[in-house]
ROVEXMAR-665149 format. One line per field, with one value per residue (C-alpha): residue in three letters; x, y, z. Coordinates in steps of 0.1 Angstrom, whole numbers, plus 5000, padded with zeros to 4 digits. Layout:
% ROVEXMAR-665149
residuo = Ala ...
px = X ...
py = Y ...
pz = Z ...
//
This chain:
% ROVEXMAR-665149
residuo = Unk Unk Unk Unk Unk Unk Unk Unk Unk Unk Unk Unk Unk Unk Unk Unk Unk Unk Unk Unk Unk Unk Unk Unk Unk Unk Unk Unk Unk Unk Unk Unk Unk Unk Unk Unk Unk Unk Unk Unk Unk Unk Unk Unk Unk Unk Unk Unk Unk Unk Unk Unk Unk Unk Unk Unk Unk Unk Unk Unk Unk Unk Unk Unk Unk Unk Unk Unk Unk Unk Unk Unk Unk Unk Unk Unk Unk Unk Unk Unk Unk Unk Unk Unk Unk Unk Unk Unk Unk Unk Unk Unk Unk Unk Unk Unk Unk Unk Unk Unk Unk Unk Unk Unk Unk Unk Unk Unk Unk Unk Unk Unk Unk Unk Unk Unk Unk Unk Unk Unk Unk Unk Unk Unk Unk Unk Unk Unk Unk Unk Unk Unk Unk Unk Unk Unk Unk Unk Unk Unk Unk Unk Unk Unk Unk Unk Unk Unk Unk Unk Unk Unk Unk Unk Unk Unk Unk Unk Unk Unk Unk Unk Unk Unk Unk Unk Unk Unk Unk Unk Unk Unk Unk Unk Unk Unk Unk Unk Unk Unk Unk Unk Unk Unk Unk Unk Unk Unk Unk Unk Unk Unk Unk Unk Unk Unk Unk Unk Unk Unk Unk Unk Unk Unk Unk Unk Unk Unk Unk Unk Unk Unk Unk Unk Unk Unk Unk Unk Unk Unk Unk Unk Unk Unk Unk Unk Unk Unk Unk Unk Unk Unk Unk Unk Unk Unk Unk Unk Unk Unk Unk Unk Unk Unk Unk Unk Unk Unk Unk Unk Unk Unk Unk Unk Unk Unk Unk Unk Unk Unk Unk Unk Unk Unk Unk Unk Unk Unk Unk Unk Unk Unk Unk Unk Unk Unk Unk Unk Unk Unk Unk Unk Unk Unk Unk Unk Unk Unk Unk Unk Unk Unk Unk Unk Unk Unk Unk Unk Unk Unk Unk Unk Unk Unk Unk Unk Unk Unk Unk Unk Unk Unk Unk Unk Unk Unk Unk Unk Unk Unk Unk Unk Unk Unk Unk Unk Unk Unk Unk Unk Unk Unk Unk
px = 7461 7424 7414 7425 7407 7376 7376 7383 7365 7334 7326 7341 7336 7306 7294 7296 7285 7255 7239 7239 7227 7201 7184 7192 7169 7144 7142 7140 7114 7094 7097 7088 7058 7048 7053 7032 7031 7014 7047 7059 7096 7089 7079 7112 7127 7107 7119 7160 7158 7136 7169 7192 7176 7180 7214 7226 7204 7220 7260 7247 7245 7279 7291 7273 7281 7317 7318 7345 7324 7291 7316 7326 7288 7276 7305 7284 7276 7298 7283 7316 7313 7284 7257 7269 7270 7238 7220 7235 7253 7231 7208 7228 7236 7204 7194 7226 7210 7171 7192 7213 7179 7159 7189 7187 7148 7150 7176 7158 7130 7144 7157 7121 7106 7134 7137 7097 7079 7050 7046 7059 7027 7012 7048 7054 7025 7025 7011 7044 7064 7049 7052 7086 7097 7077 7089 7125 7119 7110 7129 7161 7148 7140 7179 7189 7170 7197 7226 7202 7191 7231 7239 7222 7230 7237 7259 7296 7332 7348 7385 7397 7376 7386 7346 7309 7293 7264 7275 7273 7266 7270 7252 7269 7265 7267 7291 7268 7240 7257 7269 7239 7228 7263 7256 7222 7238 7268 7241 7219 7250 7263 7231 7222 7258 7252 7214 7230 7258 7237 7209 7226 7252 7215 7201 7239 7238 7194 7202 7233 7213 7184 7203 7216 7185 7173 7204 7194 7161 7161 7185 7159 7169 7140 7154 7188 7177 7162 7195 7215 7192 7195 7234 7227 7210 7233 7259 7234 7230 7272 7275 7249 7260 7300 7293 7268 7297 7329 7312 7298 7327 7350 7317 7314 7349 7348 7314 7335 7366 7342 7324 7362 7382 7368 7384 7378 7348 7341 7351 7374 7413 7408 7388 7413 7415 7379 7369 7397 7384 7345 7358 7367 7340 7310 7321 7319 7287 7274 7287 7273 7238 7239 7249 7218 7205 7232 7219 7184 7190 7216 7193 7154 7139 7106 7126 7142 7112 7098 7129 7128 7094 7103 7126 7109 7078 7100 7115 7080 7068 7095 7094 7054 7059 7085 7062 7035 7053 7070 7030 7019 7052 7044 7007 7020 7042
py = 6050 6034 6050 6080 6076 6068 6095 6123 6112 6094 6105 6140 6151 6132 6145 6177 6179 6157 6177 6205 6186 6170 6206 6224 6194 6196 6234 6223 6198 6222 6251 6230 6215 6255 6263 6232 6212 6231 6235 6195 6208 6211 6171 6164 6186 6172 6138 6150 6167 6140 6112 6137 6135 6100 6106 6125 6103 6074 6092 6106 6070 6061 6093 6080 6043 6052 6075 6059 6069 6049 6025 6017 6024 5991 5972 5939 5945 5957 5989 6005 5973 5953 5978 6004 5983 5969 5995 6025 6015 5995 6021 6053 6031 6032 6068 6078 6066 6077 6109 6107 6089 6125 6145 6129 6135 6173 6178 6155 6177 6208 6199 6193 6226 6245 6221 6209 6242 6233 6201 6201 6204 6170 6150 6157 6161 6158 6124 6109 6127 6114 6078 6079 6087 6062 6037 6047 6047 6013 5997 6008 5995 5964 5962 5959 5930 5903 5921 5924 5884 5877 5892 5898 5905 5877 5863 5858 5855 5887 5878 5914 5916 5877 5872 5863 5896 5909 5913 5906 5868 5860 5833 5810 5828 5865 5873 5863 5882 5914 5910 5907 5946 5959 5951 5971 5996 6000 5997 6031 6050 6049 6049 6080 6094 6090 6105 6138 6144 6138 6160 6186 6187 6191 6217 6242 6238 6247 6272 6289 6286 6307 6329 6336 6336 6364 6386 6377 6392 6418 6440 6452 6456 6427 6406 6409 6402 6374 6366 6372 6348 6320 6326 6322 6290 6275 6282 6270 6236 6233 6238 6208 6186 6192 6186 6158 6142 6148 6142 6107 6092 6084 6067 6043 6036 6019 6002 5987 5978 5962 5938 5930 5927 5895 5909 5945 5944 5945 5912 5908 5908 5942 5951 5982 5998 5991 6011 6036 6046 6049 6070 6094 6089 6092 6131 6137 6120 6142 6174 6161 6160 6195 6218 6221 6247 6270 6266 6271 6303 6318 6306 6301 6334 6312 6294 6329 6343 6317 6310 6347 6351 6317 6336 6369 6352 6331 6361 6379 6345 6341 6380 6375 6344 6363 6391 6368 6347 6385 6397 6360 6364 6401 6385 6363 6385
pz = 2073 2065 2102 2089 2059 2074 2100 2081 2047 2062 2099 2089 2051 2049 2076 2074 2038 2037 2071 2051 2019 2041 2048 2018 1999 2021 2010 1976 1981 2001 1972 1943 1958 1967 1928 1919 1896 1864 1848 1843 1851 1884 1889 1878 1900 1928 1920 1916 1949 1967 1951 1964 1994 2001 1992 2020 2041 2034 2038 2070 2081 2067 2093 2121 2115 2113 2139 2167 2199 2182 2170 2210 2221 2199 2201 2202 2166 2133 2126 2103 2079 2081 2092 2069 2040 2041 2051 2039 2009 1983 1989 1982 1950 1947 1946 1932 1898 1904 1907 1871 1856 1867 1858 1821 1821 1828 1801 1775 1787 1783 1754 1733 1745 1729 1697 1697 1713 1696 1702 1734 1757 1740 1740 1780 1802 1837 1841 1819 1837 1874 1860 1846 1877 1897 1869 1877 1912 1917 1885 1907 1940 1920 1911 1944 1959 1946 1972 1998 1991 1989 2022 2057 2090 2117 2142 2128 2143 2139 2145 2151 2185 2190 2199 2180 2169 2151 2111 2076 2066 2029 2009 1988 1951 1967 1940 1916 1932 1943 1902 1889 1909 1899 1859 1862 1883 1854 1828 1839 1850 1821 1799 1822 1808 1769 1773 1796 1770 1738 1744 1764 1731 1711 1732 1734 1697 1691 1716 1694 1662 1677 1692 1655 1640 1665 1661 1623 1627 1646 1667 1690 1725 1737 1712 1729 1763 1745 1732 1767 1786 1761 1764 1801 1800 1777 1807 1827 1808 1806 1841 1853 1828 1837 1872 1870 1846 1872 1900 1891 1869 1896 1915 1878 1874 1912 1905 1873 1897 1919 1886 1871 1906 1927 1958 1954 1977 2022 2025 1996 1999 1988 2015 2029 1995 1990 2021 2012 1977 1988 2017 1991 1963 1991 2003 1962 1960 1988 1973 1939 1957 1977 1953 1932 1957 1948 1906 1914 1935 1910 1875 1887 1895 1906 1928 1942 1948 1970 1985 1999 2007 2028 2045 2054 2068 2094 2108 2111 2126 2152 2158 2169 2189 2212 2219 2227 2250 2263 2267 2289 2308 2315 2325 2349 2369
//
């Protein structure tokens, strides 16, 4: 049953999912850094998509590492368990919360522009913006050292291949360690959860009230596209912050299995179910961090516009560079 599990969630699901959430956030890093960065919503942006990023990097090594054919192609070292873990896993931990932390930025954001519009332009700037997320960045990195100091890599007995292998050695307070990153991991999640649900309950309700006051005012027909498009963000704001929210639950409530349940870790008696339950949380994690694309294209016009004038000049491109090489052929012969 774990084999199962692991082939179809990991090398499978995983797979699949974050291949295509690897290039769809390169697109997105690739159009925000074309709109620049005169508008401070689109650092933020930058940052989400460059954590998302990382994201799917890391679960494309979970695929890869749990793949059977690597698996017997490195069969001198413990690739599924050990490699994976340390390599992949702390550090999708790791940008799974740079992510929320961004996510909570644009909405507090968003949030003083419609409540502060004033005052907005002095509160956020660009250079705040740039070093919260550099501060977030490397806070998070920082919260991962202990696991990495409480387990390495190294020759072990592995007693289901009977022989010494590479994998994962662990020190003598690991628990404590790997505790202390799971506490500031718990911590931001669900810091990162109270912010996302506070403000965006803020900005549906400052959203509503001037939507009111403009059907108040006027009945004009600007004034009601005015109306429509704020009606349209506020389904905008719901949706991100409903995702964000189911996606990433399931992901806290096994980081607060893994903090109350000695065992419930890779080398724990737990192990199995341990493996089990990530196999399914990662593929949500990787969904979590690809469908952003689909928001941007459907409720950015900026980002629509770039994105299509990205894809009419490849075609052009492509159609020139096969004419050209048609031309030298024609040359040769």
């Amino acid at each position: 049953m774990l084999q199962t599990f692991t082939l179809v969630n990991y090398v499978l699901l995983c797979g699949v999912v974050s291949a295509f959430g690897v290039l769809f956030n390169l697109i997105n890093v690739i159009i925000f850094v074309k709109l620049g960065f005169s508008d401070t919503i689109n650092i933020s942006l930058l940052s989400l998509a460059l954590a998302d990023l990382g994201v799917v990097l890391a679960l494309v090594g979970y695929s890869v590492t749990y793949n059977p054919l690597f698996v017997g192609a490195v069969s001198a070292v413990e690739v599924s368990d050990s490699v994976s873990y340390i390599a992949f896993g702390w550090p999708y931990a790791c940008f799974s919360r740079i992510a929320g932390c961004m996510t909570a930025v644009i909405t507090v954001e968003r949030f003083l522009c419609v409540s502060l519009p004033l005052k907005v332009k002095s509160i956020v700037t660009a250079g705040r913006i740039t070093t919260v997320a550099i501060g977030v960045s490397a806070f998070m990195f920082a919260s991962i050292v202990p696991a990495f100091v409480g387990s390495r890599l190294g020759e072990t007995f592995n007693p289901r291949l009977n022989r010494t292998s590479i994998g994962l050695i662990f020190s003598e307070n690991v628990y404590d360690l790997e505790n202390a990153s799971l506490t500031i991991n718990v911590a931001v999640q669900l810091g990162v959860f109270v912010v996302v649900v506070v403000f965006t309950v803020g900005l549906i309700q400052t959203f509503l009230r001037n939507a009111e006051w403009r059907s108040a005012a006027s009945t004009s027909s600007k004034n009601t596209a005015a109306t429509r498009r704020d009606k349209k963000l506020v389904k905008m704001v719901i949706v991100i912050s409903v995702v964000f929210i189911v996606f990433s639950v399931p992901g806290v409530v096994a980081t607060f299995l893994m903090m109350l349940v000695k065992e419930y870790n890779i080398a724990g008696r737990y192990r199995n179910f341990y493996i089990a339950t990530f196999s399914v949380l990662f593929p949500i994690g990787a969904i979590n961090s690809t469908v952003n694309i689909f928001i941007f294209l459907d409720l950015s016009s900026k980002y629509r516009r770039v994105f299509v004038s990205i894809l009419k000049r490849y075609p052009k491109t492509w159609n020139q560079d096969s004419l050209l090489l048609t031309k030298q052929t024609e040359i040769r012969r």
